[in-house]
C-alpha positions as CSV (number, residue, x, y, z in Angstrom):
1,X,9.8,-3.3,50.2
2,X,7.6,-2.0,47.5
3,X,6.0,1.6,49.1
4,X,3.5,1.9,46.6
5,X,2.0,-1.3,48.8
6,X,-1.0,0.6,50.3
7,X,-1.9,-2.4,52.3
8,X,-0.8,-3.6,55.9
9,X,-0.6,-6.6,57.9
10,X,-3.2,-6.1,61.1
11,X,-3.1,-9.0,64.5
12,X,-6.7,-10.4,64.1
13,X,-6.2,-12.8,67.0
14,X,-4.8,-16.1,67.9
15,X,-4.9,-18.8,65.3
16,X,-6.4,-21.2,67.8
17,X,-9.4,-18.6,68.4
18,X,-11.0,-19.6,64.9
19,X,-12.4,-23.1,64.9
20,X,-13.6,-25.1,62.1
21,X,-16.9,-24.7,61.1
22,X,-17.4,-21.5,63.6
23,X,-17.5,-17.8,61.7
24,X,-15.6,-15.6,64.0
25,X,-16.2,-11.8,63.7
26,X,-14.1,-8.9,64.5
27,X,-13.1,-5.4,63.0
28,X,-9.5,-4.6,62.1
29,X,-8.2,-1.2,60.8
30,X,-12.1,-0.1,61.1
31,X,-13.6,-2.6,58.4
32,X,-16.0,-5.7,59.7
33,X,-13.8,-8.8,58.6
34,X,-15.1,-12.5,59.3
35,X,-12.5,-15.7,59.5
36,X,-13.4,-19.0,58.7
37,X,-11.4,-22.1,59.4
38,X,-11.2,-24.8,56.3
39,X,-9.6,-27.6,55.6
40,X,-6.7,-26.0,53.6
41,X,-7.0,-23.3,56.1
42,X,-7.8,-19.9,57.2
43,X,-10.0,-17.2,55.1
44,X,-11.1,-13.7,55.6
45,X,-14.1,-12.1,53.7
46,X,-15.8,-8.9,54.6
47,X,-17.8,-9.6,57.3
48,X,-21.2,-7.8,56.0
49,X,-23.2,-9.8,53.2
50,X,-23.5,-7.7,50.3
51,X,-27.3,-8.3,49.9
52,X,-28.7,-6.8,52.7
53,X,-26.9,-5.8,55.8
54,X,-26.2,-8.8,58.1
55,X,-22.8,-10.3,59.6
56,X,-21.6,-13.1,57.5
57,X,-19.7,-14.1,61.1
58,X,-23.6,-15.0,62.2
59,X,-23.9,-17.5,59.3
60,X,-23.4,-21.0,58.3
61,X,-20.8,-22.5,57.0
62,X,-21.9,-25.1,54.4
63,X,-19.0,-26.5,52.9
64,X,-16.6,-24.3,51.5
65,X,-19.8,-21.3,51.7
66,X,-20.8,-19.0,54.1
67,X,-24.8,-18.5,54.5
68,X,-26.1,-15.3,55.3
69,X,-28.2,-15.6,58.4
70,X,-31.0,-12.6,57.2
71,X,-31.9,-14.0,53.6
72,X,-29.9,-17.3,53.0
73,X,-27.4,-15.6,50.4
74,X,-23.9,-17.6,50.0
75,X,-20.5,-16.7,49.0
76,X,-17.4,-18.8,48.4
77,X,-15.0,-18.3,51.4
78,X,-11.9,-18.5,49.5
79,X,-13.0,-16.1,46.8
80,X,-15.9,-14.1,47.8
81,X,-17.9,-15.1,44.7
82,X,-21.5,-14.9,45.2
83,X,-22.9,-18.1,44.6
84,X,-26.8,-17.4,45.8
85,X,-29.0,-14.0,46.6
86,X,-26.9,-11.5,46.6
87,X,-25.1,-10.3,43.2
88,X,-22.5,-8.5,44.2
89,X,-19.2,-10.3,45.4
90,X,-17.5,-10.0,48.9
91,X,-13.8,-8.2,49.7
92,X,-11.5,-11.0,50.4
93,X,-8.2,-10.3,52.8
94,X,-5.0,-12.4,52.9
95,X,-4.4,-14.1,55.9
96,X,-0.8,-15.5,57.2
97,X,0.0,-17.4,60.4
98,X,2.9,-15.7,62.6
99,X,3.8,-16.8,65.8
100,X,0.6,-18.9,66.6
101,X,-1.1,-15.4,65.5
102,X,-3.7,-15.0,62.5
103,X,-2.7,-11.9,60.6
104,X,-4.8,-10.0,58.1
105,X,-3.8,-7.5,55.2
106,X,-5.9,-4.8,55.2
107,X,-5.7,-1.4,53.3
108,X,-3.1,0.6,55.0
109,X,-5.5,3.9,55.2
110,X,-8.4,2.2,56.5
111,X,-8.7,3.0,60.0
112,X,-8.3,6.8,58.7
113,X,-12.2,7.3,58.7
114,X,-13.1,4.9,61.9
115,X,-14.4,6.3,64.7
């Protein structure tokens, strides 16, 4: 195992909890993460839209987008790329399936500043 990997893999919840077309919101490690379900499978994005402050996990999903419910801007779930609105793009976070389980990797030292 490589130490210099400052990132860990955090339980998010079961893999059956995130339905298709249904945003679920939740914070792991202290950061606001939102998973979507897709056909290819399942994505995490930050959870709070980069253009104003709203949860993404109160959106729409359109496609392969999520729609910010405050001011209608849109990122791509599997790459955070703003496509509408906002300019700046969203944190992304790999996601693996273990034992029916959705697992995120989230910076190792990011629960060091959560209350």
């Amino acid at each position: 195992m490589d130490c210099s990997d400052s990132k860990q893999w955090v339980r998010a919840c079961a893999a059956a909890d995130v339905k298709p077309g249904e945003p679920k919101g939740l914070r792991l490690a202290g950061i606001p993460i939102a998973l979507y379900r897709l056909e290819d499978g399942v994505y995490a994005t930050h959870d709070v839209c980069t253009h104003a402050y709203a949860l993404l996990s109160e959106g729409y999903i359109e496609g392969d987008a999520i729609e910010c419910p405050l001011h209608g801007a849109q990122f791509d779930i599997r790459s955070g790329k703003c496509l509408a609105v906002a300019t700046a793009d969203l944190s992304t976070y790999e996601v693996r399936v273990e034992d029916g389980s959705l697992l995120v990797k989230v910076p190792a030292d990011a629960g060091a500043d959560a209350p």
